[in-house]
N, C-alpha and C positions, 0 to 999 in steps of 0.2 A: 523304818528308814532312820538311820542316826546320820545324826548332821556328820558333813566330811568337808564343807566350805566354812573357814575360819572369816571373822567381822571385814579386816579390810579385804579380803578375796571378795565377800558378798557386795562390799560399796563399789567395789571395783566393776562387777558384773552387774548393780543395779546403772550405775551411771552408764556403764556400756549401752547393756540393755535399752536405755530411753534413747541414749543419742541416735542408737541405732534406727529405732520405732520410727524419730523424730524426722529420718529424712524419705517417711513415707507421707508425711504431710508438709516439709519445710525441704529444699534442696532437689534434687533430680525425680523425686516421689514414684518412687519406683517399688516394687512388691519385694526388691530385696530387701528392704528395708525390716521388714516384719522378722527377720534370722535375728533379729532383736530380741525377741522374745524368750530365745531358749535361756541368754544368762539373767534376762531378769527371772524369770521362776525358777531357776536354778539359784540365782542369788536371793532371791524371798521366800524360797524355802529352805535354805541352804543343806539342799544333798544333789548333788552332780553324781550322775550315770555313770563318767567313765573314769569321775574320782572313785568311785565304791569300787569297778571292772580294774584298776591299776592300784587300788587299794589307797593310794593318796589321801591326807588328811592337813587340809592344813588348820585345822580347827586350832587344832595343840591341846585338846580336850580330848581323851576317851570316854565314848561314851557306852 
């Protein structure tokens, strides 16, 4: 897998990620809350599914 999410893409999708998580225990607590998940490990690992399927990179790195 080569990374295809570039630093602030990845901050962006970790902060997503948590706010999201967070209103499974903080705010209406509801099991939607957990679609959180996908951008934080897409942001902590930085390679997103349907960047590599549309070929998108905002890395700005070839790797």
């Amino acid at each position: 897998m080569k990374h295809n999410v570039g630093s602030i893409d990845r901050a962006i999708r970790i902060i997503a990620g948590l706010g999201l998580i967070s209103l499974v225990f903080i705010g209406p607590q509801t099991v939607w809350g957990w679609i959180g998940v996908v951008p934080l490990v897409t942001g902590l690992i930085g390679w997103c599914p349907p960047y590599a399927l549309l070929r998108i990179n905002s890395c700005g790195v070839k790797n």
